[in-house]
NUMI-981706 format. One line per 2 residues: their letters; for each residue x, y, z of N, C-alpha, C, CB. Coordinates in steps of 0.05 Angstrom, whole numbers, plus 5000, padded with zeros to 4 digits. Glycine has a CB too. Example, Ala and Ser with C-alpha at 12.3 -4.5 7.8 and 13.67 -1.06 7.14 Angstrom:
NUMI-981706
as	5264/4886/5156/5246/4910/5156/5264/4934/5156/5226/4911/5181 | 5257/4955/5142/5273/4979/5143/5258/5001/5157/5282/4988/5114
END
This chain:
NUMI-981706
xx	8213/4790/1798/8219/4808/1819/8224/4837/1808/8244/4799/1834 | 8236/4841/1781/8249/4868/1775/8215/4885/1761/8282/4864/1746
xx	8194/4860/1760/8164/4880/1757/8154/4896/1770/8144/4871/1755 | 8165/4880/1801/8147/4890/1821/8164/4930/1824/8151/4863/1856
xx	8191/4919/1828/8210/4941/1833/8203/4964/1810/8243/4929/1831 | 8192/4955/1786/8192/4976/1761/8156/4987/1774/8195/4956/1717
xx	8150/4971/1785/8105/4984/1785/8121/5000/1808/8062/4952/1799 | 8127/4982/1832/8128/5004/1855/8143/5031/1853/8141/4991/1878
xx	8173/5034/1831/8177/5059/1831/8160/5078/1808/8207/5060/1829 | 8147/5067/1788/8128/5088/1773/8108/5096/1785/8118/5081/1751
xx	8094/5070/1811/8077/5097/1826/8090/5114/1844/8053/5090/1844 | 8114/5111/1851/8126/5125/1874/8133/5162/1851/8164/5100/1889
xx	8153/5155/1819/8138/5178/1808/8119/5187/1802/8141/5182/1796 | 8096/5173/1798/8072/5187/1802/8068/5205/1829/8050/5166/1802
xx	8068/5184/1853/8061/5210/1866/8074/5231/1874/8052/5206/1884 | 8107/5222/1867/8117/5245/1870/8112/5269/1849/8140/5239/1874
xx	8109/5267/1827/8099/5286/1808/8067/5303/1813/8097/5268/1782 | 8053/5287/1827/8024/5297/1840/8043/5317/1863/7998/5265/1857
xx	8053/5310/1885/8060/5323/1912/8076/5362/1901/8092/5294/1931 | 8095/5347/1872/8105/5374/1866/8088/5389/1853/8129/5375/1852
xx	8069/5381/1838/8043/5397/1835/8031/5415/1851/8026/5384/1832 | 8019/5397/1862/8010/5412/1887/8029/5429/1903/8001/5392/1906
xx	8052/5429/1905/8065/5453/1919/8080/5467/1912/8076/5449/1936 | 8082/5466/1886/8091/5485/1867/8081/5504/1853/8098/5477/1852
xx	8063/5483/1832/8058/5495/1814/8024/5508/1824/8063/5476/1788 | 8007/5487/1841/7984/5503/1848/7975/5516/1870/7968/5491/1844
xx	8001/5506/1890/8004/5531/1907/8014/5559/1900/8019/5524/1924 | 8040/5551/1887/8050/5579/1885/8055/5597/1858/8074/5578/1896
xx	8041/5586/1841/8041/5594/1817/8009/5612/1810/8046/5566/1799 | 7982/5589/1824/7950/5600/1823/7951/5614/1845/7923/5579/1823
xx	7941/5595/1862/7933/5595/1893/7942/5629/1903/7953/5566/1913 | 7973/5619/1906/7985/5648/1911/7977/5677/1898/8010/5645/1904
xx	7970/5667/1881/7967/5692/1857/7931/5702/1858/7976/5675/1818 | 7917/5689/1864/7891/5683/1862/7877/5682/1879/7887/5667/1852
xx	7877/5661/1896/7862/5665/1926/7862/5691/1942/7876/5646/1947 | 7841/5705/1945/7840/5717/1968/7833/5713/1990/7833/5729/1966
xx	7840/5711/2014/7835/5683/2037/7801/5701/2049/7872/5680/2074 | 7794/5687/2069/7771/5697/2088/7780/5717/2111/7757/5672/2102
xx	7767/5738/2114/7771/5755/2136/7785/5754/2152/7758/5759/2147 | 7805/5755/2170/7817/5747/2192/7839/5730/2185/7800/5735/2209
xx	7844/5721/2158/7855/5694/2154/7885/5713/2135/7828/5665/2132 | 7905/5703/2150/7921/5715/2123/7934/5696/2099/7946/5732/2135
xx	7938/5702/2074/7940/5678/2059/7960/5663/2063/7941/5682/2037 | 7992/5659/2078/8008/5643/2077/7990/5628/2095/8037/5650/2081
xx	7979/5631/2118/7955/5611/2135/7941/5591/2114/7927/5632/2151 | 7919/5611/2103/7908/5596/2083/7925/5577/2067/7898/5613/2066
xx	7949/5581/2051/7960/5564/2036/7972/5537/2046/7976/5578/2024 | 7972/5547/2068/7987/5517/2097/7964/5508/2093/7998/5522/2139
xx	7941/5515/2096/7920/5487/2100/7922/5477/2078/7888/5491/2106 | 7912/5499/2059/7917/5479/2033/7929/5455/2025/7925/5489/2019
xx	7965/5463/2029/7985/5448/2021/7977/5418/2046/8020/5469/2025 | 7966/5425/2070/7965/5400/2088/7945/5387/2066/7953/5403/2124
xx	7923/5390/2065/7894/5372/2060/7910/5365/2026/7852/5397/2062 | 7924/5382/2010/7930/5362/1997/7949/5348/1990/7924/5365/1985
xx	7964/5352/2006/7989/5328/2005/7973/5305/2028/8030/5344/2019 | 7955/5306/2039/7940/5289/2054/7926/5277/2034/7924/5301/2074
xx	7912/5291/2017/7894/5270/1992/7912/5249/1974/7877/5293/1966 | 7931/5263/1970/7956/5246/1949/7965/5223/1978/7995/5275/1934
xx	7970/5223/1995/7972/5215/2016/7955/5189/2006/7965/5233/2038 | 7940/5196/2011/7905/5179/2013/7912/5158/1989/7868/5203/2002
xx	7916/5163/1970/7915/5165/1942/7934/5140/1937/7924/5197/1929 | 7955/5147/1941/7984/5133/1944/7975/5110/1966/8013/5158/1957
xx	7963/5107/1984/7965/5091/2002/7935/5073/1995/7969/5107/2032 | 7919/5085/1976/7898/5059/1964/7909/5055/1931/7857/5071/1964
xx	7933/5061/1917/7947/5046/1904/7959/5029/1915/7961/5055/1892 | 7975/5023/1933/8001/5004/1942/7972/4989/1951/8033/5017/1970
xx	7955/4993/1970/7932/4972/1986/7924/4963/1955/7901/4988/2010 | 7910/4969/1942/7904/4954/1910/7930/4938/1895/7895/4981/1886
xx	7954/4946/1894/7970/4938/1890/7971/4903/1907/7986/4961/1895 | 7979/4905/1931/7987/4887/1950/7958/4868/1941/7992/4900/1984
xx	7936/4880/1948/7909/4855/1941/7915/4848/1914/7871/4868/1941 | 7916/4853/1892/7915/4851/1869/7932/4826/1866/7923/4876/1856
xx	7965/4835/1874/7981/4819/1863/7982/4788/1885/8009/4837/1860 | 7980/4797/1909/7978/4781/1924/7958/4763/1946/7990/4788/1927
xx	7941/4781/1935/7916/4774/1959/7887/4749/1931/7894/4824/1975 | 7892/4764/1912/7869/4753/1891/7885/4726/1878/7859/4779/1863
xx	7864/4704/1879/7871/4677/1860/7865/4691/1842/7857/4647/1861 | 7887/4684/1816/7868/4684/1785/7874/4656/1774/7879/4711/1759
xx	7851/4642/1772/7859/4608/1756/7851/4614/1725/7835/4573/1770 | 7832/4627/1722/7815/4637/1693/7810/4659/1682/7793/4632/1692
xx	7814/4670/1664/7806/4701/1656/7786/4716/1672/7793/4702/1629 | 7759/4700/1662/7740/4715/1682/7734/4716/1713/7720/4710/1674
xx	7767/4704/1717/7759/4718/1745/7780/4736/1757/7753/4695/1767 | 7784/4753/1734/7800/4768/1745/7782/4798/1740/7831/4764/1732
xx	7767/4802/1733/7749/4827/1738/7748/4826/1768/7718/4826/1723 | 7757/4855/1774/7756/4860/1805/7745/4893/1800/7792/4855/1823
xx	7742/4901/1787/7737/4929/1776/7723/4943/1808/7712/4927/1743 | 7703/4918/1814/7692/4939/1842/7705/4947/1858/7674/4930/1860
xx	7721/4929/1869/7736/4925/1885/7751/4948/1879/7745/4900/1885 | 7772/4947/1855/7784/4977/1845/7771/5000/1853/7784/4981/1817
xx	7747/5005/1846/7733/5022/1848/7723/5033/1885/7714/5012/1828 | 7721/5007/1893/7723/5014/1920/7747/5028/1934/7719/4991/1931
xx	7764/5019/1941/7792/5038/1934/7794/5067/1929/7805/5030/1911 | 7773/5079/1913/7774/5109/1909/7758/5124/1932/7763/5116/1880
xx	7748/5104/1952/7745/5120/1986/7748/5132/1992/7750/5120/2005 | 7775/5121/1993/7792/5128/2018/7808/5156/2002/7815/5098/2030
xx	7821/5161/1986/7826/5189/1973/7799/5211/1981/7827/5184/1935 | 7779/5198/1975/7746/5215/1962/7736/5221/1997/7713/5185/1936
xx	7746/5207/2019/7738/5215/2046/7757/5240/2054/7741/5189/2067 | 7784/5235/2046/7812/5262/2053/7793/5281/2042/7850/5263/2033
xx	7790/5280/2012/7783/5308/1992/7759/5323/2006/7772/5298/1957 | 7742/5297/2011/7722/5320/2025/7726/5335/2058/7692/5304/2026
xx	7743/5315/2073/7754/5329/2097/7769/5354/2087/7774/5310/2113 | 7784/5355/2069/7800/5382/2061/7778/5401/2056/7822/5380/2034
xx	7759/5393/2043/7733/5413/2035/7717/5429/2056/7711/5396/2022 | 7719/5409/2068/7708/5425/2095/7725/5434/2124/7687/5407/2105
xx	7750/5426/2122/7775/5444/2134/7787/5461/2114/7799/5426/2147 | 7780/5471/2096/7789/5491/2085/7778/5513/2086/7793/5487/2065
xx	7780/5528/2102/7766/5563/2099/7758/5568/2068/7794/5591/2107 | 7728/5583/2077/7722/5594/2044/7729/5615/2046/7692/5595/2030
xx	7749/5616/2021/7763/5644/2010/7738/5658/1997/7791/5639/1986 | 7748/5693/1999/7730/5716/1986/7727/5711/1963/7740/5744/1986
xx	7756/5695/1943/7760/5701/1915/7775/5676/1913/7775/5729/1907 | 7772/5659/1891/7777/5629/1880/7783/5607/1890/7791/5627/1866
xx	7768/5608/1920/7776/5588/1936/7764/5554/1920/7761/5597/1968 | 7743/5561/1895/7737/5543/1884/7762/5526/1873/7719/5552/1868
xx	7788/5542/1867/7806/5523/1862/7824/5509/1869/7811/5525/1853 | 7816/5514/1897/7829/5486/1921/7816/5464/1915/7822/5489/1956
xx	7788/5466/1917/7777/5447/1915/7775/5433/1887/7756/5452/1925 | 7785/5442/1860/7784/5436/1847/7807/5421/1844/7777/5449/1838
xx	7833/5421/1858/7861/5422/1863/7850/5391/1871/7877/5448/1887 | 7844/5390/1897/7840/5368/1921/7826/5345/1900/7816/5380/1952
xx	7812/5349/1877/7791/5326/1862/7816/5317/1853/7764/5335/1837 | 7831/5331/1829/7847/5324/1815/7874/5317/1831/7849/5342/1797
xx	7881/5330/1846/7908/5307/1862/7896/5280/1871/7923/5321/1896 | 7875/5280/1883/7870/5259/1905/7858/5233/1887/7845/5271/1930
xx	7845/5240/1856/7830/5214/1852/7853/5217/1822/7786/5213/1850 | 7861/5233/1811/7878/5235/1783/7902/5208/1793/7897/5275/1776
xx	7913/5208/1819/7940/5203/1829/7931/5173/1826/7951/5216/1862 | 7913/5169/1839/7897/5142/1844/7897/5123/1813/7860/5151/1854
xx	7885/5139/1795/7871/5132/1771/7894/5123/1758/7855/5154/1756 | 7912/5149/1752/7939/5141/1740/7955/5113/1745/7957/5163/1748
xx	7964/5120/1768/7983/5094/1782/7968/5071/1780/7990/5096/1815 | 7940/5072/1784/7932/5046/1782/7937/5036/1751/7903/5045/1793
xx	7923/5051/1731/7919/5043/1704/7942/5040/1696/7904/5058/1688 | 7962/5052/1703/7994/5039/1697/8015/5021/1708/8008/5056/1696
xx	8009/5019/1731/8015/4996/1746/8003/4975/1759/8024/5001/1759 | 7984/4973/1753/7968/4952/1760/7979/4923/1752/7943/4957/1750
xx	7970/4902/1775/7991/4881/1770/7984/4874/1744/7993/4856/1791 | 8000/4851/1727/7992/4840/1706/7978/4830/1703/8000/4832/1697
xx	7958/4814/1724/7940/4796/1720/7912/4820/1723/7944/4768/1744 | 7914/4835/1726/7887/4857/1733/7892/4888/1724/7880/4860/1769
xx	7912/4894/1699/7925/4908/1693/7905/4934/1674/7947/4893/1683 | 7891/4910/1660/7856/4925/1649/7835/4929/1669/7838/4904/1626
xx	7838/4917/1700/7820/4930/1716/7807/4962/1702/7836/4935/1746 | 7824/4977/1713/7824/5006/1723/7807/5014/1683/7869/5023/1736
xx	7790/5031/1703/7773/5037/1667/7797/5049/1656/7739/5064/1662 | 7786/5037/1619/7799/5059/1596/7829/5048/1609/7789/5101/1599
xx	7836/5031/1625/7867/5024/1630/7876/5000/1600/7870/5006/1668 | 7861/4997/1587/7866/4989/1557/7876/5008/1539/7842/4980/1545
xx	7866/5028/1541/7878/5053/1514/7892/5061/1524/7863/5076/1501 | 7902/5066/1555/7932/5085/1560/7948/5059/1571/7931/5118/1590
xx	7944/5035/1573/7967/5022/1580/7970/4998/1561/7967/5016/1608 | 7990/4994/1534/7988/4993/1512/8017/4966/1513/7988/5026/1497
x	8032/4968/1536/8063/4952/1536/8046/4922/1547/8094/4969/1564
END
């Protein structure tokens, strides 16, 4: 019982560490500093969409960990090693983040000047959050799913 309680609160810091990203440090540290919004648009406007679409992708993100999570630990038999490769299945899971990111992409006004790094923002919250939590919490029986989840998850 105290595994489940230790995976569920390291992704819960994960995403909370993604959410203060995003509204800290790349809202108001770049974004703020950098973006110049589109015509008509003034930037605290601009930066509200922003901050929606990506606390909506981490959103996304967070909510196809716990769904991978719940199948993983509880939905999949494992009687034998090889049948615990689910990797697609994992991989399927990165959707639902990768459908938000591109809705933010295209509800986001194109800025005059570095609006490229919203969108660069939205890749890395929405599938980083995903990647992480999974490759570190992933249940024990599917814990090497998540690629390269061998070289960063080592306990």
């Amino acid at each position: 019982m105290i595994k489940y309680v230790v995976h569920f609160v390291g992704i819960l810091i994960i995403s909370a560490g993604f959410y203060l990203l995003a509204n800290l440090v790349e809202k108001d540290l770049f974004l703020e500093r950098l973006v110049i919004p589109p015509p008509g648009v003034k930037l605290p406007q601009w930066l509200d969409s922003f901050k929606f679409w990506a606390n909506w992708g981490i959103t996304a993100s967070v909510g196809a960990v716990l769904l991978w999570y719940l199948i993983a630990q509880w939905g999949f038999k494992v009687n034998h090693w090889s049948e615990s490769g689910k990797r697609v299945i994992w991989g399927l899971f990165f959707i639902l983040p990768v459908i938000v990111i591109i809705l933010g992409f295209v509800f986001t006004q194109q800025a005059q000047e570095s609006g490229w790094l919203a969108y660069l923002f939205y890749i890395l919250n929405g599938l980083a959050c995903y990647y992480l939590a999974t490759a570190l919490f992933s249940p024990s029986s599917f814990k090497y799913t998540p690629l390269w989840a061998e070289k960063i998850r080592r306990w």
